[in-house]
C-alpha positions, -999 to +999 in steps of 0.1 A: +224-637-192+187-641-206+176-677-215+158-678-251+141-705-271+165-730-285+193-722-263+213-746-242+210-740-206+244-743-190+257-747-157+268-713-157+234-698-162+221-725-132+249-715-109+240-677-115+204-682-108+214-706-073+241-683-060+222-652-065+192-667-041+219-686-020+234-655-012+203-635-005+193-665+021+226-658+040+228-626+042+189-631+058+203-655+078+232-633+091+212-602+100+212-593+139+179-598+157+157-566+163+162-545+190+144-521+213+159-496+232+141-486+267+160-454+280+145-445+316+158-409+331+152-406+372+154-373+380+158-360+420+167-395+431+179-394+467+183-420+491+146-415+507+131-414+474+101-428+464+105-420+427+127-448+415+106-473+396+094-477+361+073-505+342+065-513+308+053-538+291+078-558+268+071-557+228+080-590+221+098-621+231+129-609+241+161-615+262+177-584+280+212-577+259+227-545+278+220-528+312+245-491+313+235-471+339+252-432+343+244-412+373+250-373+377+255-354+409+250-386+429+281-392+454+271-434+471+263-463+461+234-469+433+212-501+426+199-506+394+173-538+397+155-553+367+127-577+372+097-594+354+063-604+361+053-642+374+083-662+385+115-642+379+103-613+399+123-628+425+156-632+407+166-593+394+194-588+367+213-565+395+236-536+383+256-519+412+281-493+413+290-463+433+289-429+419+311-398+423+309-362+421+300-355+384+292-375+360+297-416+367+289-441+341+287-476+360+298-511+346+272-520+316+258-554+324+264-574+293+250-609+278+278-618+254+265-655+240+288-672+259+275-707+262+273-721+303+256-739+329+237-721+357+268-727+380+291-715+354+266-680+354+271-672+390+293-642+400+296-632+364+283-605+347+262-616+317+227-609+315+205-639+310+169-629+313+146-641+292+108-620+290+080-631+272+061-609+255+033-588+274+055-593+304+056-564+327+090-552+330+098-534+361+129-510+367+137-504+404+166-479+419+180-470+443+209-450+458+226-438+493+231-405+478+216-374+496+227-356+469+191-332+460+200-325+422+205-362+420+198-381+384+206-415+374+200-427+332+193-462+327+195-477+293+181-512+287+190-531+253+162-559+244+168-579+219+144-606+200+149-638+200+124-645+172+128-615+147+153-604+121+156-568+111+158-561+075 
């Protein structure tokens, strides 16, 4: 309702105009950080290989939110490592699984929120790795497989830490 000269303001007309903006600031509030996909293909991968690494620079500050791996034609065991520049380089988000004939999707690594300690971290599964941005990322793998049509898809969900999306 419009507001003219003369007219009583009532609360009504105030609560329309807070709850209107109140609303807007939640749903703001509520959106999911951005996200960047990296999807990484490795094609011939066999357990000789010399192929399986990829780097690239991280967009912004970030935390890694999902590792999923899927290998085809690749019968053994596969590493997937991830690693940063500087410090953490020594401390990879690991992903392991072994493959089969066809097409083998491995266990996604997965960073679910859950609130812990370090201790409480170990021998779970949750991705906590944190890069800042300009960071060089670096994807290593590797695999047992002597398998020559070999090929391994690695997916990487980064999400920002900083950001909203609209």
């Amino acid at each position: 309702m419009s507001i003219t000269n003369g007219q009583a303001i009532l609360a009504v007309d105030l609560n329309g105009i807070a709850t209107t903006a109140l609303t807007a600031m939640q749903a703001d509030a509520a959106r999911k950080p951005l996200g960047h996909y990296v999807h990484l293909a490795f094609k011939n991968l066999v357990a000789s290989s010399s192929y399986g690494k990829a780097k690239f620079v991280a967009p912004f500050d970030c935390f890694v939110e999902t590792i999923a791996c899927q290998a085809g034609d690749m019968v053994g065991a596969v590493t997937v490592d991830v690693t940063g520049d500087g410090v953490v380089s020594r401390f990879p988000l690991r992903r392991e699984f072994t493959a089969a004939a066809g097409t083998t999707k491995g266990s996604r690594l997965l960073y679910d929120g859950t609130k812990g300690s370090i201790a409480d971290l170990r021998g779970t599964s949750r991705a906590v790795r944190v890069f800042n941005r300009g960071s060089t990322i670096t994807v290593t793998v590797s695999t047992a497989s002597v398998a020559a049509a070999a090929h391994l898809q690695v997916l990487l969900l980064l999400r920002s830490f900083f950001g909203r999306d609209a």
